[in-house]
N, CA, C and O atoms as a GROMACS GRO file, in nm:
protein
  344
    1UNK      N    1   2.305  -3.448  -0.884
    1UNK     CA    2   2.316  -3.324  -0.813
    1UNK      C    3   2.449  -3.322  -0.737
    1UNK      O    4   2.480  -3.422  -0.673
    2UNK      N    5   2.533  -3.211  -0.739
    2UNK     CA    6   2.639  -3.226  -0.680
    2UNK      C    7   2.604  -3.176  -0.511
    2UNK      O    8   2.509  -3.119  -0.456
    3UNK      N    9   2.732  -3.232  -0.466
    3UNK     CA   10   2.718  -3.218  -0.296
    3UNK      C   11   2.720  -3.060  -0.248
    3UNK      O   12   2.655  -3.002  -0.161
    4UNK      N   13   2.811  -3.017  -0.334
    4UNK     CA   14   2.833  -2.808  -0.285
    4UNK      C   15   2.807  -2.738  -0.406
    4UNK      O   16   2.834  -2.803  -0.507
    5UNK      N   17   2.762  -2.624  -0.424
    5UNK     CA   18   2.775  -2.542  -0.501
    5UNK      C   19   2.805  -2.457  -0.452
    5UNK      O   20   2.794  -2.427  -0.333
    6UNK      N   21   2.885  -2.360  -0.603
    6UNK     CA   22   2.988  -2.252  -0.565
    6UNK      C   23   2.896  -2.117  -0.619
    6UNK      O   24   2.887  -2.069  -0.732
    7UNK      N   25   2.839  -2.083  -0.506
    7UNK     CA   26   2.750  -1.948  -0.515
    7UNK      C   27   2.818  -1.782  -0.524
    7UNK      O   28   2.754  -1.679  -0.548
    8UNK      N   29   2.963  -1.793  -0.495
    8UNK     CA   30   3.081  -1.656  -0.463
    8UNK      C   31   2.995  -1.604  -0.587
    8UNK      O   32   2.884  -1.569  -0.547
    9UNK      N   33   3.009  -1.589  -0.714
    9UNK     CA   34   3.004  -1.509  -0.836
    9UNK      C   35   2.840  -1.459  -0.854
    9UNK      O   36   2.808  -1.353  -0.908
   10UNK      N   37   2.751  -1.553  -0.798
   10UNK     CA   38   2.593  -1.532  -0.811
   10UNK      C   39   2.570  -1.374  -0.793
   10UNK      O   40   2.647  -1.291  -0.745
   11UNK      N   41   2.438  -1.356  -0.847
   11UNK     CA   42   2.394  -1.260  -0.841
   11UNK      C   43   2.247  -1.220  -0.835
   11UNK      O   44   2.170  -1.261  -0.921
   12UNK      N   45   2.212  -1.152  -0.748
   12UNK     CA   46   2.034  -1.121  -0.700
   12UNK      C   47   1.979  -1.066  -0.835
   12UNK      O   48   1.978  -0.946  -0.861
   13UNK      N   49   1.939  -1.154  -0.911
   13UNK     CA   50   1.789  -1.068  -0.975
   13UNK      C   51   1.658  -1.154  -1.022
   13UNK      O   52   1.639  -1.265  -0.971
   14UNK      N   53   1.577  -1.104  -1.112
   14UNK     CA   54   1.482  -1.199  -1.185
   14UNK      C   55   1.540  -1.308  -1.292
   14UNK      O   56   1.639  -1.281  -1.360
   15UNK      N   57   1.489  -1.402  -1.301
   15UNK     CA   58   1.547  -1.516  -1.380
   15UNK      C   59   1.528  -1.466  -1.502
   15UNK      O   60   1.621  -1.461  -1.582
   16UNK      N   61   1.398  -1.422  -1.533
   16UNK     CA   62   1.347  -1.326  -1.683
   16UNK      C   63   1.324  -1.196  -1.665
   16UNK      O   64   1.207  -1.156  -1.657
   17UNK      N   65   1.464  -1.081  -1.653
   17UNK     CA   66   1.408  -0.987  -1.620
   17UNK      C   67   1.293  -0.877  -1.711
   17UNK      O   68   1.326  -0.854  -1.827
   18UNK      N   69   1.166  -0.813  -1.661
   18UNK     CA   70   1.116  -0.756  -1.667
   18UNK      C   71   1.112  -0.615  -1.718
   18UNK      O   72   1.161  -0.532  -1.642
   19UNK      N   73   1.060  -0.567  -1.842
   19UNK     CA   74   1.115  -0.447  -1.902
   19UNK      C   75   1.004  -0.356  -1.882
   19UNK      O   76   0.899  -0.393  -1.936
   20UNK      N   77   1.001  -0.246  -1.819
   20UNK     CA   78   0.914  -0.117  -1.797
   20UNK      C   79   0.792  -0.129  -1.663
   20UNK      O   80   0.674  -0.094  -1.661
   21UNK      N   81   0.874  -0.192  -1.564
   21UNK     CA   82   0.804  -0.265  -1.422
   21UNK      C   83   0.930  -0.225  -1.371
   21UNK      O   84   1.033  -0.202  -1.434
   22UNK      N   85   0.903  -0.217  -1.214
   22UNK     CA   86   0.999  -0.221  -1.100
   22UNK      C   87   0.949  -0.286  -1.015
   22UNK      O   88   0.830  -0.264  -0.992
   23UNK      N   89   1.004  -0.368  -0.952
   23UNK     CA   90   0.945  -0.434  -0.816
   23UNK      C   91   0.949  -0.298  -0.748
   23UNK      O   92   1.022  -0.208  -0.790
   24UNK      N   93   0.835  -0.280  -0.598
   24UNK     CA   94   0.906  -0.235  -0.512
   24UNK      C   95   0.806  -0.306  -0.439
   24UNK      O   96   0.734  -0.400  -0.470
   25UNK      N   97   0.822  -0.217  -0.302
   25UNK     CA   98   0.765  -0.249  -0.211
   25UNK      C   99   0.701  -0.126  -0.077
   25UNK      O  100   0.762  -0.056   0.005
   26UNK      N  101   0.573  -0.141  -0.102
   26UNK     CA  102   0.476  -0.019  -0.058
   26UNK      C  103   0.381  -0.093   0.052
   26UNK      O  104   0.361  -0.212   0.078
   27UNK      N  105   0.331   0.036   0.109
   27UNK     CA  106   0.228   0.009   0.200
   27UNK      C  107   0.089   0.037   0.174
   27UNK      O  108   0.036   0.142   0.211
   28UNK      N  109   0.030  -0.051   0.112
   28UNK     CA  110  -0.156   0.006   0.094
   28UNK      C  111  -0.245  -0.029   0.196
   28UNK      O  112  -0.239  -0.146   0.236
   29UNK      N  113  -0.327   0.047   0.248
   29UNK     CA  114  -0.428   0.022   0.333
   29UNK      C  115  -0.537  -0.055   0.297
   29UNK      O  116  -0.625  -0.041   0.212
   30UNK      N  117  -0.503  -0.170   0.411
   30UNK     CA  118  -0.600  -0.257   0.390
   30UNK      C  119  -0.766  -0.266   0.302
   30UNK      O  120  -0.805  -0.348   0.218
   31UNK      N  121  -0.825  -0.167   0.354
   31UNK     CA  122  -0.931  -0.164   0.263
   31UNK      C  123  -0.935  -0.139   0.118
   31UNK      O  124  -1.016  -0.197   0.045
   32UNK      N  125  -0.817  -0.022   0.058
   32UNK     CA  126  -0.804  -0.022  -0.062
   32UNK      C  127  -0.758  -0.112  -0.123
   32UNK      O  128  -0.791  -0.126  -0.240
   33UNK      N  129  -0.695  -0.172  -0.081
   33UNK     CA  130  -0.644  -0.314  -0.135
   33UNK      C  131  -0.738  -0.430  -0.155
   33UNK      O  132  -0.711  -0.519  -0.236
   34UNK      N  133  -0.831  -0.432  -0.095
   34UNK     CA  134  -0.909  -0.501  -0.079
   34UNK      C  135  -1.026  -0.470  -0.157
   34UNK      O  136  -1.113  -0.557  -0.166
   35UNK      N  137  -1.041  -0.355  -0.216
   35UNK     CA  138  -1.126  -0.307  -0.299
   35UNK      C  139  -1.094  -0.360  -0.416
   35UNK      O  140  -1.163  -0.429  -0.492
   36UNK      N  141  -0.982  -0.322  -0.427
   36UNK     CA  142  -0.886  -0.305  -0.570
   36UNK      C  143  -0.912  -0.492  -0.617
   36UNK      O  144  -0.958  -0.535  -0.723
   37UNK      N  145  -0.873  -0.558  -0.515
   37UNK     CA  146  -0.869  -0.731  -0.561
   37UNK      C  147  -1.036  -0.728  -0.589
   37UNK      O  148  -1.056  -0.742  -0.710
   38UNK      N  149  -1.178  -0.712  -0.501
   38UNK     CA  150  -1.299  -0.727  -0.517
   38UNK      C  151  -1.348  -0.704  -0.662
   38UNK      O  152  -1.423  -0.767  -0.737
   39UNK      N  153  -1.248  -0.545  -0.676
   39UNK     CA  154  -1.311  -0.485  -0.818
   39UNK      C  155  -1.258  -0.604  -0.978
   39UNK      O  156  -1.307  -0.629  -1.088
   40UNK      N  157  -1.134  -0.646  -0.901
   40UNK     CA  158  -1.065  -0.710  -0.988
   40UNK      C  159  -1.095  -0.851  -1.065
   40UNK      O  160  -1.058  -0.887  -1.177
   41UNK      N  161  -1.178  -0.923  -0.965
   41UNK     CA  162  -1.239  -1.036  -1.002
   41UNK      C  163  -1.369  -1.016  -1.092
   41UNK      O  164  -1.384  -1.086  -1.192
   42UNK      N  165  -1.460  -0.921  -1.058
   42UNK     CA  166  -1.543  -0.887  -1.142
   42UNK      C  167  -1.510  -0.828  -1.292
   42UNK      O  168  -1.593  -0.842  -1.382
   43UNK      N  169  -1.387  -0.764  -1.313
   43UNK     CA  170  -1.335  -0.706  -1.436
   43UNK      C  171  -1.283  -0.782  -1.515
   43UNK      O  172  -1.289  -0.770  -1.638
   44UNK      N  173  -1.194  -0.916  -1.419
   44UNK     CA  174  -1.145  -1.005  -1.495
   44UNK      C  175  -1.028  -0.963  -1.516
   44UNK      O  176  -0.957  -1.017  -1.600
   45UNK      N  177  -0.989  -0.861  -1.445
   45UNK     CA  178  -0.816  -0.856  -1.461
   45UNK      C  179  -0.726  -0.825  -1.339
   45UNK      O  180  -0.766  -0.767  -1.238
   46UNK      N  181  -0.657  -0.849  -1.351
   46UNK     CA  182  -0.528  -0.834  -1.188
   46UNK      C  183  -0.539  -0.712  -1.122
   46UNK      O  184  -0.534  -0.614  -1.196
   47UNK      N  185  -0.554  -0.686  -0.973
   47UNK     CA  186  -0.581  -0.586  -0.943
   47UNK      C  187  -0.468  -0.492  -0.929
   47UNK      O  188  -0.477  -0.376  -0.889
   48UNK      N  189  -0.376  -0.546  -0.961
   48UNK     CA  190  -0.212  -0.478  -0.959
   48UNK      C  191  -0.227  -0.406  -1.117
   48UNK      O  192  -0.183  -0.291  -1.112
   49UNK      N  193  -0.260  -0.429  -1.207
   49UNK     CA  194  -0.319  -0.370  -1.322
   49UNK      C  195  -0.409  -0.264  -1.282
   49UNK      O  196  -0.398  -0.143  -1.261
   50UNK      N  197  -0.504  -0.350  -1.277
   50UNK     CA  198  -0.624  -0.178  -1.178
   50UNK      C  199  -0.545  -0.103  -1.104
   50UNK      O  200  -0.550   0.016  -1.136
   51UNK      N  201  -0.469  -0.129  -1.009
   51UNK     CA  202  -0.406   0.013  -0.918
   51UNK      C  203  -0.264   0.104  -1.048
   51UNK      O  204  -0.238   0.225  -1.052
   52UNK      N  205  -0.222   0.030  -1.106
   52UNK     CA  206  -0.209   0.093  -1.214
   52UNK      C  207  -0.292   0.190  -1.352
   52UNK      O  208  -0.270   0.292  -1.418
   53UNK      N  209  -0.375   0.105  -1.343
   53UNK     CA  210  -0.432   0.183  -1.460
   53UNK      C  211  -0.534   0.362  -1.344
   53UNK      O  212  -0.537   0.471  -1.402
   54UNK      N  213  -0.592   0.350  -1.213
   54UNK     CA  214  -0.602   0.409  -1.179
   54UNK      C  215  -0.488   0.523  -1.122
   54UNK      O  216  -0.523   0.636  -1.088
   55UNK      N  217  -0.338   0.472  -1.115
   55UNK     CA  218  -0.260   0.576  -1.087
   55UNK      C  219  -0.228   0.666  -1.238
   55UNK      O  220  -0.214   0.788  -1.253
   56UNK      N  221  -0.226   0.582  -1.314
   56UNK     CA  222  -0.236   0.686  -1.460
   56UNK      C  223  -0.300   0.750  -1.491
   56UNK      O  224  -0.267   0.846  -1.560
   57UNK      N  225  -0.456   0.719  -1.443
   57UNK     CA  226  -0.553   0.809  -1.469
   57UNK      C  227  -0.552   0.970  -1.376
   57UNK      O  228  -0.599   1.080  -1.405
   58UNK      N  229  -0.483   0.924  -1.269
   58UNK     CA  230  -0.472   1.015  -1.137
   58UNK      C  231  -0.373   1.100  -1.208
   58UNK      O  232  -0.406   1.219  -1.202
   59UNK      N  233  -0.271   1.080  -1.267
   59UNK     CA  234  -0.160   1.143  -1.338
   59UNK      C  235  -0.182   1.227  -1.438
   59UNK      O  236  -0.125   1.336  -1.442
   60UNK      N  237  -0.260   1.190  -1.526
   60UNK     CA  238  -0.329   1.214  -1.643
   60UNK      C  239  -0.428   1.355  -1.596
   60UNK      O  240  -0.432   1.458  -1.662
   61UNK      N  241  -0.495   1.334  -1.481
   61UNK     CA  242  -0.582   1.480  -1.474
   61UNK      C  243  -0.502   1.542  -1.410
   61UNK      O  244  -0.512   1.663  -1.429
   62UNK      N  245  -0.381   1.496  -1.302
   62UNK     CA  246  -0.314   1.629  -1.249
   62UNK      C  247  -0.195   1.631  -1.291
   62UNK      O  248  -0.093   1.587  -1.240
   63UNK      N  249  -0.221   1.715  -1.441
   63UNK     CA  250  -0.042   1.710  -1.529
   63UNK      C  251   0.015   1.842  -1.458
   63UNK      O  252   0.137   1.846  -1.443
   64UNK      N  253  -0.068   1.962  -1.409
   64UNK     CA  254  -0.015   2.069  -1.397
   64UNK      C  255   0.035   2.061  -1.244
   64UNK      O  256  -0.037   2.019  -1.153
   65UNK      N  257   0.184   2.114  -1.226
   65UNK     CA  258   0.234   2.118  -1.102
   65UNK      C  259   0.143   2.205  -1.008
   65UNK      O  260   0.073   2.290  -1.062
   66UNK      N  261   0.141   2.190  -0.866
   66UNK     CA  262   0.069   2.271  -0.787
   66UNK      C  263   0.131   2.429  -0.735
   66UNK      O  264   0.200   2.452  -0.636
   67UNK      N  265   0.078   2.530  -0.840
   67UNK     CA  266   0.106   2.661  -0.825
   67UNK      C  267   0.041   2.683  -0.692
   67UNK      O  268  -0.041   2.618  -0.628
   68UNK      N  269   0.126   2.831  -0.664
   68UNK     CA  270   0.040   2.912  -0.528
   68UNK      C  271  -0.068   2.949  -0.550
   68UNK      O  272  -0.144   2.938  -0.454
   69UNK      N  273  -0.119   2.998  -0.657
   69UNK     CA  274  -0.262   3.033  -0.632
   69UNK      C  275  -0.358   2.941  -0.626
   69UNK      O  276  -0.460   2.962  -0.559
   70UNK      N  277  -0.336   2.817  -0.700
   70UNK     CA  278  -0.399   2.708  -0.674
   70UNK      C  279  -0.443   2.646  -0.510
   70UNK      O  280  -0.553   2.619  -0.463
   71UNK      N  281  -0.259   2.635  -0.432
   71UNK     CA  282  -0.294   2.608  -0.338
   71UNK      C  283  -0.310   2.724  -0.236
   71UNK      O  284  -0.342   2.705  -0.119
   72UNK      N  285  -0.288   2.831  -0.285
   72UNK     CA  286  -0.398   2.929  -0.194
   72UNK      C  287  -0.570   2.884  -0.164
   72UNK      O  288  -0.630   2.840  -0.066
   73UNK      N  289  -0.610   2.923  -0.313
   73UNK     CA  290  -0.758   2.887  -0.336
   73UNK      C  291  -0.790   2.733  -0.286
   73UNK      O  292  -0.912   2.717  -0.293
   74UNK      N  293  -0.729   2.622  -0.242
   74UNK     CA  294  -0.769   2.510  -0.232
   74UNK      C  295  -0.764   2.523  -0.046
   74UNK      O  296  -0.859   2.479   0.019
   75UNK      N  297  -0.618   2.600   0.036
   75UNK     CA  298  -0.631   2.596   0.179
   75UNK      C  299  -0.759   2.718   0.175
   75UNK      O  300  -0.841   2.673   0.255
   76UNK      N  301  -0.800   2.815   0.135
   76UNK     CA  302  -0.920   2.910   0.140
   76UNK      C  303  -1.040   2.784   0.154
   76UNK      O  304  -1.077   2.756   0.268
   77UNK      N  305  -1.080   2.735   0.075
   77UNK     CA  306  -1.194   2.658   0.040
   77UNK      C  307  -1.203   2.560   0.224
   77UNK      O  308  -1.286   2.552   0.314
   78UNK      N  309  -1.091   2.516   0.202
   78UNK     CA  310  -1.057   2.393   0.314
   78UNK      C  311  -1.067   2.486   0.468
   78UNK      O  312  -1.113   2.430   0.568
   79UNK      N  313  -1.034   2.589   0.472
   79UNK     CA  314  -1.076   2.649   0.600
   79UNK      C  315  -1.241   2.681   0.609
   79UNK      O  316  -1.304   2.653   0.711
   80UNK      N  317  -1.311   2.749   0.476
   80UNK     CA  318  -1.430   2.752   0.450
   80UNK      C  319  -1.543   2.654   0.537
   80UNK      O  320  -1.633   2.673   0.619
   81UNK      N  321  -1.483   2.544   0.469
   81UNK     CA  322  -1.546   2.386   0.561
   81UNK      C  323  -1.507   2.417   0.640
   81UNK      O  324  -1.581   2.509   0.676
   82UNK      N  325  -1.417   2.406   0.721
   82UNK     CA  326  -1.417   2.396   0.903
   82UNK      C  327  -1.472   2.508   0.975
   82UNK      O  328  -1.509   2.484   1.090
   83UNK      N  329  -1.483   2.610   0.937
   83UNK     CA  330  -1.590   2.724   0.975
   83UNK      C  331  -1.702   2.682   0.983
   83UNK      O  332  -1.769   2.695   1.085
   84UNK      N  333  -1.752   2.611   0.849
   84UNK     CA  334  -1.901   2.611   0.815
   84UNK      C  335  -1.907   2.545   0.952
   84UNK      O  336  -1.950   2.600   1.053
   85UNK      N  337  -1.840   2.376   0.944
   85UNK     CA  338  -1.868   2.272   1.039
   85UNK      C  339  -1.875   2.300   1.173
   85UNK      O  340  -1.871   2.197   1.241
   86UNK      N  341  -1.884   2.412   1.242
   86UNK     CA  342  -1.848   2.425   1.388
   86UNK      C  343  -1.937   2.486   1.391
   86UNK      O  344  -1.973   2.538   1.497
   0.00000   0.00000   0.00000
């Protein structure tokens, strides 16, 4: 092993980089996270897979952008409830 190495030219990445993944870095709330690993051991697969395969599915039913009448009819409904509730 030599005494110094010359690090000037190095460069930050994965040793094997990764094709159709991004690292990042997010904030999940504790309990969902914690779901997500629970559910994961029972399925037998990584729960970083599960929160994937559930964001695709989430994607998958809402392909259509959110028009106005949509979110008309959805704040209508949502005031509905807080009426009822009082």
């Amino acid at each position: 092993m030599k005494a110094e190495y010359d690090f000037s030219q190095a460069k930050r990445e994965a040793v094997i980089p990764q094709t159709g993944k991004t690292r990042i870095t997010i904030y999940i709330d504790d309990d969902v996270l914690e779901t997500f690993r629970e559910r994961s051991e029972s399925a037998g697969k990584g729960y970083q897979t599960m929160m994937n395969e559930a964001l695709r599915l989430y994607l998958e039913k809402v392909k259509q952008p959110l028009d106005e009448e949509t979110l008309r009819r959805v704040i209508q409904e949502e005031l509905q409830e807080l009426r009822a509730a009082k």
